[in-house]
FIMIVO-763725 format. One line per field, with one value per atom (N, C-alpha, C, CB): residue number from 1; residue in three letters; atom name; z, x, y. Coordinates in nm, 2 decimals. Glycine has a CB too. Layout:
<recs>
i	c(NUM ...) .
aa	c(Ala ...) .
at	c(CA ...) .
Z	c(Z ...) .
X	c(X ...) .
Y	c(Y ...) .
</recs>
This chain:
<recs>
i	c(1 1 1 1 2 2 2 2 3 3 3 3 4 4 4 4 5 5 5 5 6 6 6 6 7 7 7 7 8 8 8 8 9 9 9 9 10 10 10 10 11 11 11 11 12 12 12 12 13 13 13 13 14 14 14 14 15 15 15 15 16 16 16 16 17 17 17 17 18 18 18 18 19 19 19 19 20 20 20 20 21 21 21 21 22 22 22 22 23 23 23 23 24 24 24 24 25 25 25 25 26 26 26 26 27 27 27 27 28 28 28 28 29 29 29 29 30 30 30 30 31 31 31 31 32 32 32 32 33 33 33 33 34 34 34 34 35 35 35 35 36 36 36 36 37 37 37 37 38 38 38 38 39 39 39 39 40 40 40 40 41 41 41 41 42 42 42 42 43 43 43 43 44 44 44 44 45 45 45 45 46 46 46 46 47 47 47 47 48 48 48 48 49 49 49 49 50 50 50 50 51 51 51 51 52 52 52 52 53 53 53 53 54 54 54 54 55 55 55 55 56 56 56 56 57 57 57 57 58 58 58 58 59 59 59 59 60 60 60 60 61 61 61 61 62 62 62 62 63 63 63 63 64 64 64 64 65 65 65 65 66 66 66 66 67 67 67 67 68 68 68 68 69 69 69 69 70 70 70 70 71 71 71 71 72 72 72 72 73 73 73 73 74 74 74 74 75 75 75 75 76 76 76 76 77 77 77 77 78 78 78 78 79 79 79 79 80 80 80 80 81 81 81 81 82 82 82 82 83 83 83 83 84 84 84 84 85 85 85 85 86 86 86 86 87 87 87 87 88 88 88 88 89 89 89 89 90 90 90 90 91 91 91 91 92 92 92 92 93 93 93 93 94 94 94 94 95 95 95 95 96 96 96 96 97 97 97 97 98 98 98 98 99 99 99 99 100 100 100 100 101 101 101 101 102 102 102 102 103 103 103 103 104 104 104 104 105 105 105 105 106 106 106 106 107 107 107 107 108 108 108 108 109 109 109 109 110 110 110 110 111 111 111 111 112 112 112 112 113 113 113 113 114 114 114 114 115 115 115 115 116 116 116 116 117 117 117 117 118 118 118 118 119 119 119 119 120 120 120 120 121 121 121 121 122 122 122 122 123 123 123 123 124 124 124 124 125 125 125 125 126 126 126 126 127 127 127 127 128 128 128 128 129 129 129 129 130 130 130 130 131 131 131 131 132 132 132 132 133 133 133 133 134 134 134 134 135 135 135 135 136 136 136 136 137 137 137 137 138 138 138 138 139 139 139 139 140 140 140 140 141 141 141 141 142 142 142 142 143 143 143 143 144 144 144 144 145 145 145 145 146 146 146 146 147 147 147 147 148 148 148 148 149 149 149 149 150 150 150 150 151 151 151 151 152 152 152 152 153 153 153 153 154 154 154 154 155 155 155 155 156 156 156 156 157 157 157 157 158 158 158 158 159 159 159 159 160 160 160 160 161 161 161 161 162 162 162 162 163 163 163 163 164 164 164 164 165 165 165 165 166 166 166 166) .
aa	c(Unk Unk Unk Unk Unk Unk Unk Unk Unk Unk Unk Unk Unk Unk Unk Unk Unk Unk Unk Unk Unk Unk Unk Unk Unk Unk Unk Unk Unk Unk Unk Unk Unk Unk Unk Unk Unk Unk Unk Unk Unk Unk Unk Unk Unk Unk Unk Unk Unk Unk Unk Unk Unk Unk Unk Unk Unk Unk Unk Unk Unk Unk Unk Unk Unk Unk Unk Unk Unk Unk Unk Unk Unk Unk Unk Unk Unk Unk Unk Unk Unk Unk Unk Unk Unk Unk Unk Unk Unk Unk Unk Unk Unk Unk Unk Unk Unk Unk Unk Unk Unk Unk Unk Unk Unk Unk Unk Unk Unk Unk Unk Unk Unk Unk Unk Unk Unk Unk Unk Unk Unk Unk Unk Unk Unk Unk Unk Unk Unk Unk Unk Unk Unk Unk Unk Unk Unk Unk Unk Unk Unk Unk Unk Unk Unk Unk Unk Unk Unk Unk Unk Unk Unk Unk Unk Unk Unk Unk Unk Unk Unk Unk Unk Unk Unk Unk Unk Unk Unk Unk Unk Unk Unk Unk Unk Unk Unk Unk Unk Unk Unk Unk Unk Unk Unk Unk Unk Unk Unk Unk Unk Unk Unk Unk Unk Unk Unk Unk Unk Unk Unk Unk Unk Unk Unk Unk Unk Unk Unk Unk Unk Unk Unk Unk Unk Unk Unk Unk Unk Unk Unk Unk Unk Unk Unk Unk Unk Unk Unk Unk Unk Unk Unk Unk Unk Unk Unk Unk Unk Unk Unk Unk Unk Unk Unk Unk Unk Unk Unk Unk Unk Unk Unk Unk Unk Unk Unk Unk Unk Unk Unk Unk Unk Unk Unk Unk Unk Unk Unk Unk Unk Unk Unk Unk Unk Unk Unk Unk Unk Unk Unk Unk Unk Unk Unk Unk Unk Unk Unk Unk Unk Unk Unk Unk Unk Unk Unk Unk Unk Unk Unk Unk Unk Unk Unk Unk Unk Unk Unk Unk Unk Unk Unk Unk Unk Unk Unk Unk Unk Unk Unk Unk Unk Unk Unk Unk Unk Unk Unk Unk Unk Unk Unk Unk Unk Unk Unk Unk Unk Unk Unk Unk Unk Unk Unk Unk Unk Unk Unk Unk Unk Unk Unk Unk Unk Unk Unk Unk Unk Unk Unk Unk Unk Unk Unk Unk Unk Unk Unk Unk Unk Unk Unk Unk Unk Unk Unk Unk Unk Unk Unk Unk Unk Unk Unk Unk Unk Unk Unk Unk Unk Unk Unk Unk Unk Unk Unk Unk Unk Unk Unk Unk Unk Unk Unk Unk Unk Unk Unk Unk Unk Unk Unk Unk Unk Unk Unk Unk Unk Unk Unk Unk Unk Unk Unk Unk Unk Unk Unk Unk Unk Unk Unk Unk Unk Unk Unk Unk Unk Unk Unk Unk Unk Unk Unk Unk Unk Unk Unk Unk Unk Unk Unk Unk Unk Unk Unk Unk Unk Unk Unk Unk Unk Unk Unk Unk Unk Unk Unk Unk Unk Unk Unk Unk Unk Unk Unk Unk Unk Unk Unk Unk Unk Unk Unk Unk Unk Unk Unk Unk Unk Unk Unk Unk Unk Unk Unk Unk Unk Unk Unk Unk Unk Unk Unk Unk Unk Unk Unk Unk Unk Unk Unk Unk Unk Unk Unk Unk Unk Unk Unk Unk Unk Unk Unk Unk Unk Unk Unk Unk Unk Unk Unk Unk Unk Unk Unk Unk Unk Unk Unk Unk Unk Unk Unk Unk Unk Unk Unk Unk Unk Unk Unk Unk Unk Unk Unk Unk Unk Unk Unk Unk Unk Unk Unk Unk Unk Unk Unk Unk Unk Unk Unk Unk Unk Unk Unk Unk Unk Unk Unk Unk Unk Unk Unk Unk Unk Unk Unk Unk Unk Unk Unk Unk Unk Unk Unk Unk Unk Unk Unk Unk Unk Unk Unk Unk Unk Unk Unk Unk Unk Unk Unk Unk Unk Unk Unk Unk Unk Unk Unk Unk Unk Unk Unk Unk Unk Unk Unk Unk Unk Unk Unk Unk Unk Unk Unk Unk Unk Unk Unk Unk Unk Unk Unk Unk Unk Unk Unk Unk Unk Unk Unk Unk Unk Unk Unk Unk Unk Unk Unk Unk Unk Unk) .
at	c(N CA C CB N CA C CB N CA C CB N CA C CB N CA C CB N CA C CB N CA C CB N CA C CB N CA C CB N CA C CB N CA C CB N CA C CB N CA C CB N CA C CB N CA C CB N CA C CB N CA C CB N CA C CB N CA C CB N CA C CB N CA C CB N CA C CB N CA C CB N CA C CB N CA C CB N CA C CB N CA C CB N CA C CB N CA C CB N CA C CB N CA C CB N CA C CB N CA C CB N CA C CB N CA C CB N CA C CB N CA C CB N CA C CB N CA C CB N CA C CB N CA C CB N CA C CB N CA C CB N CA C CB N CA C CB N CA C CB N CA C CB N CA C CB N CA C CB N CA C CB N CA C CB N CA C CB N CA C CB N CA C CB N CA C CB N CA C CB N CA C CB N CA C CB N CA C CB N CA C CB N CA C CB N CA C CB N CA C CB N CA C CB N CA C CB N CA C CB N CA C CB N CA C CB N CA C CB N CA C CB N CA C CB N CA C CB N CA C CB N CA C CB N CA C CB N CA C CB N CA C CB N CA C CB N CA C CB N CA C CB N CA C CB N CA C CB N CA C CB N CA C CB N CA C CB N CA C CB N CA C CB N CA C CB N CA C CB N CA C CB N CA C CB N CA C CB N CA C CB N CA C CB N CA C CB N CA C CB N CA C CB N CA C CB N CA C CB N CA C CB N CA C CB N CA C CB N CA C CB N CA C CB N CA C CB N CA C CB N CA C CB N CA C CB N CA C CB N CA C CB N CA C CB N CA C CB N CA C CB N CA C CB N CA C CB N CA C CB N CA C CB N CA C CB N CA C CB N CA C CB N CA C CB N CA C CB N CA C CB N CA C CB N CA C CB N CA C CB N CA C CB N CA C CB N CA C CB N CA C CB N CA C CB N CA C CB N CA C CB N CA C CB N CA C CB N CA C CB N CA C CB N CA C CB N CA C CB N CA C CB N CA C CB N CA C CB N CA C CB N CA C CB N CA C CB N CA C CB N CA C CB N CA C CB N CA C CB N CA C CB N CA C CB N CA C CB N CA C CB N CA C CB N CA C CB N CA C CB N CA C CB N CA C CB N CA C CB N CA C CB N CA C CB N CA C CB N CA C CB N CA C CB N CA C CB N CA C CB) .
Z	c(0.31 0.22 0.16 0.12 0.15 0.08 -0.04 0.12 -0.12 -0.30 -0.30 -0.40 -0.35 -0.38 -0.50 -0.36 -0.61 -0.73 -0.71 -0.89 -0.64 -0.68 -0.63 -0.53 -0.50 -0.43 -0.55 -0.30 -0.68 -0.69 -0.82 -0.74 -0.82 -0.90 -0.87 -0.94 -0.72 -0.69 -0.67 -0.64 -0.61 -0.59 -0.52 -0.46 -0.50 -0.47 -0.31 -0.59 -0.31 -0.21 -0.12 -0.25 -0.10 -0.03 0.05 -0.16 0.12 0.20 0.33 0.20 0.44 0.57 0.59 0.68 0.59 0.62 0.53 0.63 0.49 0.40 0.43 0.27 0.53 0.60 0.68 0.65 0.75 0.86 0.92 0.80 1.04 1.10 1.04 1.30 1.00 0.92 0.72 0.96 0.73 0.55 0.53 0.45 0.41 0.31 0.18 0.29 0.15 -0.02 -0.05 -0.09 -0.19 -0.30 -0.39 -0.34 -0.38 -0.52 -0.62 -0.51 -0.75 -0.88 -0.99 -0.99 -0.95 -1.02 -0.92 -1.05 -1.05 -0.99 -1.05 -0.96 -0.98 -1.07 -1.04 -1.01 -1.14 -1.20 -1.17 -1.41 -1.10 -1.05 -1.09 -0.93 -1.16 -1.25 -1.18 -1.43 -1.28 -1.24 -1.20 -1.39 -1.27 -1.26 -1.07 -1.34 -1.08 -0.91 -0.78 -0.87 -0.81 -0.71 -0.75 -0.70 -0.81 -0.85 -0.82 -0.96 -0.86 -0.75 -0.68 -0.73 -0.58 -0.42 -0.40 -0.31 -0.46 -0.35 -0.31 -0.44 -0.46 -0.48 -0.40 -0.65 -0.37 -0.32 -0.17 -0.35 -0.12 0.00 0.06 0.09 -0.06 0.00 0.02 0.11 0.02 0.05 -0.05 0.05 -0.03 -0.06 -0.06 0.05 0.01 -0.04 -0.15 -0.01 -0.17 -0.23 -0.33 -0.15 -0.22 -0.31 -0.39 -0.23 -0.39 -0.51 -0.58 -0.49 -0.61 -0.73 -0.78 -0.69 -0.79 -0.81 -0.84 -0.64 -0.97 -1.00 -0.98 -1.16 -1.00 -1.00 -0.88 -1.00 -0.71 -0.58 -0.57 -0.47 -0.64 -0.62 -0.64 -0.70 -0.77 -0.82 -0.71 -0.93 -0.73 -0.65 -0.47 -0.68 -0.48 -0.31 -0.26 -0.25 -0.12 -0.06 -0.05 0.12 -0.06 -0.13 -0.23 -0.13 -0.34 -0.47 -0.55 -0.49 -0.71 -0.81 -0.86 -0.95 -0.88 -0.91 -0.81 -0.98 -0.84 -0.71 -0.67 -0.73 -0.53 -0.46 -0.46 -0.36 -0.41 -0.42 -0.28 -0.51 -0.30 -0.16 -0.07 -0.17 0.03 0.11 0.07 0.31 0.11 0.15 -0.03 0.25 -0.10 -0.22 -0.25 -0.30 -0.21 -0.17 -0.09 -0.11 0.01 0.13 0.01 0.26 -0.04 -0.12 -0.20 -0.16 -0.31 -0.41 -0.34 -0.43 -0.23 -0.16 -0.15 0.04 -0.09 -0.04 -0.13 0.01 -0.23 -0.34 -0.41 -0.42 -0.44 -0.51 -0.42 -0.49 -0.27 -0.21 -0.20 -0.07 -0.27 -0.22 -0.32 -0.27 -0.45 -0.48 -0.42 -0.56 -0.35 -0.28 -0.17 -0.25 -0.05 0.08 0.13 0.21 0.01 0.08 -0.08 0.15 -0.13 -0.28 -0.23 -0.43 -0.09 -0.03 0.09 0.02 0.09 0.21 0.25 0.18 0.33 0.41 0.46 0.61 0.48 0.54 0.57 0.60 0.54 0.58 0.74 0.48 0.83 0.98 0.99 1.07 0.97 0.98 0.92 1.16 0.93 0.90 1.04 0.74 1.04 1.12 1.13 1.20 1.18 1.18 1.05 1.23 0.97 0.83 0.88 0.77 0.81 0.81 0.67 0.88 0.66 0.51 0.52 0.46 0.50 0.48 0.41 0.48 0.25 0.17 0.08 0.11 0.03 -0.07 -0.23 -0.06 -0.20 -0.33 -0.49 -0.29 -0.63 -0.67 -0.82 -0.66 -0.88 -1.02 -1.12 -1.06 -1.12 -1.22 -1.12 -1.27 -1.02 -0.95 -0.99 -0.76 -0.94 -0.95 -0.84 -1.00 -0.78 -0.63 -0.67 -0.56 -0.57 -0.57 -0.43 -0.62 -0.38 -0.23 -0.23 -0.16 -0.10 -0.01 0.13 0.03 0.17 0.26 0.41 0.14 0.49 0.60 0.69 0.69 0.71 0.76 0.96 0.68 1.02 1.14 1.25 1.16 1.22 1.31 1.24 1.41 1.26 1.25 1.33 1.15 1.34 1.47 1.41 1.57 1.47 1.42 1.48 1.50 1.38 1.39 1.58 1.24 1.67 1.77 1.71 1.87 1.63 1.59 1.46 1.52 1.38 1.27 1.25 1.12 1.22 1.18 1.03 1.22 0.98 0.82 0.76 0.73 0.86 0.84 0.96 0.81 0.94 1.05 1.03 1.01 1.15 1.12 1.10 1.23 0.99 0.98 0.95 0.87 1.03 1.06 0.94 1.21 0.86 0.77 0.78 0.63 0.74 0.75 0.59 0.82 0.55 0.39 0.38 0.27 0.30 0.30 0.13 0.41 0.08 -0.05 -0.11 -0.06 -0.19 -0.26 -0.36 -0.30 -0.42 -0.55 -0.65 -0.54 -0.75 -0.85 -0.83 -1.00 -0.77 -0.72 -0.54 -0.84 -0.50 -0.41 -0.27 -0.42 -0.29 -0.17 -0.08 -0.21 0.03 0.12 0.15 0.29 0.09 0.10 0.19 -0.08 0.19 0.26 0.39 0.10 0.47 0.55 0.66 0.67 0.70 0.71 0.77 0.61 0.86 0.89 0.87 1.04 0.80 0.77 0.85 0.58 0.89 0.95 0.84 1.11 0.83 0.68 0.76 0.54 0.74 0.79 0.64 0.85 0.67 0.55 0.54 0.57 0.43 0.42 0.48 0.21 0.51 0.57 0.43 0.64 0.35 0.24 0.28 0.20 0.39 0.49 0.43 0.70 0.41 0.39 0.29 0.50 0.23 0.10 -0.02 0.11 -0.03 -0.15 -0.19 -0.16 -0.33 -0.44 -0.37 -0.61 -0.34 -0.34 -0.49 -0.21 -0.47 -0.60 -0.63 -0.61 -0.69 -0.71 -0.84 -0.70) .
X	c(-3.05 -3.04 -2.90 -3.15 -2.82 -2.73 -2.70 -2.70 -2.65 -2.62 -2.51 -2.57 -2.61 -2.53 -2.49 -2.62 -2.53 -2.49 -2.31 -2.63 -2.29 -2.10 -2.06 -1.99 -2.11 -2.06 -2.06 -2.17 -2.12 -2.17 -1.99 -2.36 -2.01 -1.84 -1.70 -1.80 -1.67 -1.60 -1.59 -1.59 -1.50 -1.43 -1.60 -1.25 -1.58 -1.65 -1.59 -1.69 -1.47 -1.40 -1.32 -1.34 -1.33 -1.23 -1.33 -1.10 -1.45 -1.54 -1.47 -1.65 -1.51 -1.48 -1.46 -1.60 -1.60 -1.60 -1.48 -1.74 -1.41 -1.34 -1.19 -1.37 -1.18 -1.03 -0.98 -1.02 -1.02 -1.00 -0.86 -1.01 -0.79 -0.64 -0.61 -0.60 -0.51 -0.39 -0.36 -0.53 -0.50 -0.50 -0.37 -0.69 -0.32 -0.18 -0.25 -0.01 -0.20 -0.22 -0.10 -0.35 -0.09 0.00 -0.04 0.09 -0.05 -0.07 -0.03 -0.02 -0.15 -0.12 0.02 -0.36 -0.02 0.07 0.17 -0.01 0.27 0.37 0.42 0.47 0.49 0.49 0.67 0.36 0.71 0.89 0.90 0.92 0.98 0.98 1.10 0.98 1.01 1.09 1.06 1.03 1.16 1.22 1.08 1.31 0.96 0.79 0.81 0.66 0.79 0.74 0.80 0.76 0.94 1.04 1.05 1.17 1.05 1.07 1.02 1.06 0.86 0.74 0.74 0.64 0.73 0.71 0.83 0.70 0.89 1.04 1.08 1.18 1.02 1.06 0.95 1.07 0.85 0.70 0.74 0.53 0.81 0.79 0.97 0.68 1.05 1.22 1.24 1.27 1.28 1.38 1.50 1.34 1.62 1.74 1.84 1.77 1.82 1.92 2.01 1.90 2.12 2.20 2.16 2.31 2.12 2.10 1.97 2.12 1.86 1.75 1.84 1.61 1.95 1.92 2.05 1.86 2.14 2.30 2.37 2.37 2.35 2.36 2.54 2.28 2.63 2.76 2.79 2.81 2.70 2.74 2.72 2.67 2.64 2.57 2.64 2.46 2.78 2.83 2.92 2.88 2.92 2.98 2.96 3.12 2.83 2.82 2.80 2.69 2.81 2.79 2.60 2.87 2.57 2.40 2.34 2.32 2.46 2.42 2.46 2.23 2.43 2.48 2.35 2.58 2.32 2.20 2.12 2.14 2.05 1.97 1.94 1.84 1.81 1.79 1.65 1.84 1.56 1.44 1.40 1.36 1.29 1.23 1.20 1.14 1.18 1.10 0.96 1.12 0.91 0.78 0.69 0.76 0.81 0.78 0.74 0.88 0.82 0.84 0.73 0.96 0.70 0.58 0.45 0.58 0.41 0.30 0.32 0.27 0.34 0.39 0.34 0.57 0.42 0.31 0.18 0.33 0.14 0.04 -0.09 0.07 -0.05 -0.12 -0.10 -0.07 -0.01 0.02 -0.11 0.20 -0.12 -0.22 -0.36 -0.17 -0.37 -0.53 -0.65 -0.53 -0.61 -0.70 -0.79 -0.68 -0.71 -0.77 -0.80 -0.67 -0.69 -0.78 -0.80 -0.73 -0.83 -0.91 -1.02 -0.76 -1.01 -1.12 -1.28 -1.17 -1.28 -1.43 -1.41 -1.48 -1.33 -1.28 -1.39 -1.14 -1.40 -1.52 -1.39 -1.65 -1.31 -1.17 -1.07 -1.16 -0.92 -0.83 -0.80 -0.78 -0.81 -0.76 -0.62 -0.78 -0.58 -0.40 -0.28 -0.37 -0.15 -0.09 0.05 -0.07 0.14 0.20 0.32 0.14 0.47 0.55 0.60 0.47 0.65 0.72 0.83 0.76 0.88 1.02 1.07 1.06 1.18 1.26 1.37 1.30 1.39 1.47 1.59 1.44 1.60 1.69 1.66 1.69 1.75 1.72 1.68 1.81 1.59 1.53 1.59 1.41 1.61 1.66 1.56 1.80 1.57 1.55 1.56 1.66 1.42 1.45 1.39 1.65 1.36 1.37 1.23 1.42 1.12 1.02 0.98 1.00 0.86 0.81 0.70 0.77 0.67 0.58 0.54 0.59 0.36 0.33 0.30 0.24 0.27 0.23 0.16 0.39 0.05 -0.01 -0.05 -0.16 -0.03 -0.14 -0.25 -0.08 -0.32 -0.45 -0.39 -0.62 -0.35 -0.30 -0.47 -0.15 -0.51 -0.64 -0.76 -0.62 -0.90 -1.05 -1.13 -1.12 -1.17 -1.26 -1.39 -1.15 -1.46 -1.63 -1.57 -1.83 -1.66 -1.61 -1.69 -1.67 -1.67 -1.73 -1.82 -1.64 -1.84 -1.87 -2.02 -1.70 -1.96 -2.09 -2.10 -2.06 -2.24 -2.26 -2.24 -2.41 -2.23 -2.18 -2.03 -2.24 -1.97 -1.82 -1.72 -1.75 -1.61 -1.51 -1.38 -1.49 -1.31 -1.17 -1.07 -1.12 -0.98 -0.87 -0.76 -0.89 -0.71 -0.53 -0.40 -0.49 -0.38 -0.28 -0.14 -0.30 -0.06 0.07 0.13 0.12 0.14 0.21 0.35 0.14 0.43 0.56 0.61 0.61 0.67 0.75 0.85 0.80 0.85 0.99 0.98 1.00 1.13 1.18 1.19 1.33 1.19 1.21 1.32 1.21 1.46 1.49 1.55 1.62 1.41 1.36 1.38 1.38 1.43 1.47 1.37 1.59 1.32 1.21 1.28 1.20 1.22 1.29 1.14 1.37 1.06 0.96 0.88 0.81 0.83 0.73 0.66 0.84 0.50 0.44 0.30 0.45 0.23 0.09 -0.01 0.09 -0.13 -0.22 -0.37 -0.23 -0.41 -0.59 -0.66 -0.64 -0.77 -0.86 -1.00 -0.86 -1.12 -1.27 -1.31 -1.34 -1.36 -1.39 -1.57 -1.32 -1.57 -1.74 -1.78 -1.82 -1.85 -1.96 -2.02 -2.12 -1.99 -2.10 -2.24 -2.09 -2.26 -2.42 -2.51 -2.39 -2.39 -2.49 -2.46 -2.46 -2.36 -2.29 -2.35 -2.08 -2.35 -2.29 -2.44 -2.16 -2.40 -2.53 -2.65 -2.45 -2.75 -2.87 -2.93 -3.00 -2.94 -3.03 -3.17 -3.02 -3.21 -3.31 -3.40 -3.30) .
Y	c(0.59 0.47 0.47 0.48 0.36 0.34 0.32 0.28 0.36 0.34 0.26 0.49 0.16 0.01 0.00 -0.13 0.09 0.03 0.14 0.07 0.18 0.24 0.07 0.43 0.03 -0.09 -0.19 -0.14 -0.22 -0.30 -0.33 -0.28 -0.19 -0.22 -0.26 -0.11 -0.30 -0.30 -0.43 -0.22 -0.55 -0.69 -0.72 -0.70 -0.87 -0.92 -0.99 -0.99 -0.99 -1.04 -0.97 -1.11 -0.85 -0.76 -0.65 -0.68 -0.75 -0.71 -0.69 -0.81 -0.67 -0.66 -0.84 -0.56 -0.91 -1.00 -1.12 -1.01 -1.07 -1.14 -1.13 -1.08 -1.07 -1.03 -1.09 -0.93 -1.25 -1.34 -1.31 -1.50 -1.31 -1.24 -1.39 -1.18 -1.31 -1.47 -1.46 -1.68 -1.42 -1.44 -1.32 -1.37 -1.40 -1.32 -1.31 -1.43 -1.21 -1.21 -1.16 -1.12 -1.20 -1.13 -1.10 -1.17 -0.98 -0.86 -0.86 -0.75 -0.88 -0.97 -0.80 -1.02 -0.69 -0.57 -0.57 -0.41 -0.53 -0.44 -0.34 -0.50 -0.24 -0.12 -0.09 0.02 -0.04 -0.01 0.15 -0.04 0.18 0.30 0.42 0.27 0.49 0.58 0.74 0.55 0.81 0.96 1.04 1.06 1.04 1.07 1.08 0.90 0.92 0.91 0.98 0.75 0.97 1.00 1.14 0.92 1.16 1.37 1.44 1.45 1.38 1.50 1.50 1.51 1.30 1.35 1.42 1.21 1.40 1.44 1.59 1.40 1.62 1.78 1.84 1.85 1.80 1.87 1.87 1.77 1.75 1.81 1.82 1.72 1.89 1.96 1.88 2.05 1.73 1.65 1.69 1.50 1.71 1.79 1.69 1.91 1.57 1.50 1.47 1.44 1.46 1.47 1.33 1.49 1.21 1.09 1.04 0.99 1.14 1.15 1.20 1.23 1.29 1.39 1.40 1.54 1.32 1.36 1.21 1.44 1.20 1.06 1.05 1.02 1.16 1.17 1.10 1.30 1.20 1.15 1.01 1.21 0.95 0.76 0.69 0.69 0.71 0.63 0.58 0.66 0.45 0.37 0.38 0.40 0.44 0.47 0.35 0.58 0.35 0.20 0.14 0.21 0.27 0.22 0.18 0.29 0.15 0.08 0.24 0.00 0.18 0.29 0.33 0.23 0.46 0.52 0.57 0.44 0.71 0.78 0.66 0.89 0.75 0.67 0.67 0.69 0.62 0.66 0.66 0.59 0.82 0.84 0.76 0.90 0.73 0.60 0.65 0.58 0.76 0.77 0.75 0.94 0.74 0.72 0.59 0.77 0.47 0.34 0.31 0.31 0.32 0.32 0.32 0.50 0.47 0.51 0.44 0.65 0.34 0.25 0.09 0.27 0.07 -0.10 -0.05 -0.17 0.05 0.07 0.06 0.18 0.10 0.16 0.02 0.31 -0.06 -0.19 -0.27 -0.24 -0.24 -0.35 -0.31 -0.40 -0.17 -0.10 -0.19 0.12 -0.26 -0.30 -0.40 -0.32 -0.47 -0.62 -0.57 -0.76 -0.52 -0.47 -0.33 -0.53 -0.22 -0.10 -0.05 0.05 -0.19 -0.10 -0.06 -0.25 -0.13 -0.14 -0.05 -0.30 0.02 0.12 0.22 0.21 0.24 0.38 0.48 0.31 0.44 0.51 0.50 0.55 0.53 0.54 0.59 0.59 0.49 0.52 0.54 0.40 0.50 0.55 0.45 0.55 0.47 0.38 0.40 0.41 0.29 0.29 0.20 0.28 0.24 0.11 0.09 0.00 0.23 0.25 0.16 0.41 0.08 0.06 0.05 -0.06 0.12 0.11 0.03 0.24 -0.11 -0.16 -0.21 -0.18 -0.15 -0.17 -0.04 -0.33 0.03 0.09 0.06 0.14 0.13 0.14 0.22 0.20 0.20 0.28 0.29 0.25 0.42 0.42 0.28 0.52 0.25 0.14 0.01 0.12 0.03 -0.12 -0.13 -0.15 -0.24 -0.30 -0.31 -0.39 -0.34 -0.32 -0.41 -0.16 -0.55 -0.62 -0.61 -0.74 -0.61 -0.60 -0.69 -0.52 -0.74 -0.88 -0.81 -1.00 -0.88 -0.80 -0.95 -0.71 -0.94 -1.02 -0.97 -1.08 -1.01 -0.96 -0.97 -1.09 -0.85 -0.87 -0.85 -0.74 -0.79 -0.77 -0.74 -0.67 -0.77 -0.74 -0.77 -0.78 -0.65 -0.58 -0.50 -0.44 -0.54 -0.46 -0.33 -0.53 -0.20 -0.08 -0.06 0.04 0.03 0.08 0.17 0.12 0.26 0.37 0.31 0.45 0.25 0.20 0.05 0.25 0.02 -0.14 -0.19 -0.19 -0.06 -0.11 -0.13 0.00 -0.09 -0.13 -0.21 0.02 -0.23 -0.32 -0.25 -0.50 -0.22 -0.19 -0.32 -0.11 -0.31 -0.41 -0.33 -0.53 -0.44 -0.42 -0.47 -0.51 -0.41 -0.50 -0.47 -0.49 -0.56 -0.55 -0.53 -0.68 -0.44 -0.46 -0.43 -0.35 -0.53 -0.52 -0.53 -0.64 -0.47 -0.47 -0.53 -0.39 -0.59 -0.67 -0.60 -0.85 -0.63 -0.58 -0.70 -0.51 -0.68 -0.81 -0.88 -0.78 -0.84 -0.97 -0.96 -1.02 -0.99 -1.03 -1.00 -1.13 -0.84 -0.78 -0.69 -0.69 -0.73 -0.65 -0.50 -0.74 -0.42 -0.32 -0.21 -0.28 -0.27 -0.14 -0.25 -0.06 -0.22 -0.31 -0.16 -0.46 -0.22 -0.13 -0.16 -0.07 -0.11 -0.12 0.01 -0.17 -0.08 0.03 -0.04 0.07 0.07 0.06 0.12 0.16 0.03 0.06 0.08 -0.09 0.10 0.12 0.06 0.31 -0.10 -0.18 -0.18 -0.33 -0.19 -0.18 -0.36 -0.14 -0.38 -0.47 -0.58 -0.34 -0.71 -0.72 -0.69 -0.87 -0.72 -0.73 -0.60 -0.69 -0.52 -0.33 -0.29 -0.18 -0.34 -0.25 -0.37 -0.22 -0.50 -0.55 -0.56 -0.70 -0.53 -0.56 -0.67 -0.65 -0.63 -0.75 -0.75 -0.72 -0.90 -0.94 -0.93 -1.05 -0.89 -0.87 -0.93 -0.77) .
</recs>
């Protein structure tokens, strides 16, 4: 038996069946990216570059003035900017694919996601979920695509998961 009442907290609209190929959304948060975000990932996993951490080397580099911020830091930031609308109903994270980092990112910028719905497919494996295919890509507040990216999600089903009335 399934426990509908966790289901019952979550969107009403970011079902499997709610993912048609074509639909775009834009993601109502955005989040400003400060020394926190980029320091931990960065330092956790030895990136050593010179341009996270050496605000002297930045100045005037041809990649703008001020560190830099990680990509995979940038990447985890859309991602997470688009998880409320299409993975709040998630059964699982399948994979992601097709990072591209486009513009640098720096201390201080803002990151808004935008997402399209590239593929949905009923799972092979269960009837209570569907795999979908999204495309999420990143802007900065003024208006530079600086991240783009595909993620596979295992979406719940409304059919099995969402609240019945009773």
């Amino acid at each position: 038996m399934i426990d509908r009442g966790v289901s019952a907290l979550t969107g009403d609209d970011n079902f499997f069946e709610d993912f048609p190929v074509g639909r775009r959304l834009r993601h109502a948060r955005g989040a400003t990216v400060g020394d926190v975000e980029n320091n931990l990932v960065t330092k956790q996993v030895m990136n050593t570059a010179q341009g996270h951490w050496n605000e002297h080397v930045m100045a005037g580099s041809p990649m703008g003035d001020g560190r830099l911020v990680f990509g995979l830091v940038t990447g985890s930031l859309v991602f997470g900017l688009a998880s409320q609308d299409v993975a709040e109903n998630a059964v699982a994270e399948l994979g992601c694919t097709g990072l591209r980092f486009k513009a640098p990112v720096h201390l201080g910028d803002t990151l808004y996601a935008y997402t399209e719905v590239l593929a949905a497919d009923p799972s092979p494996d269960r009837d209570d979920a569907g795999v979908v295919r999204f495309k999420h890509w990143g802007v900065t507040h003024d208006d530079r695509v600086v991240f783009e990216g595909e993620r596979i999600v295992l979406v719940k089903r409304r059919s099995h998961w969402a609240k019945e009335d009773t």
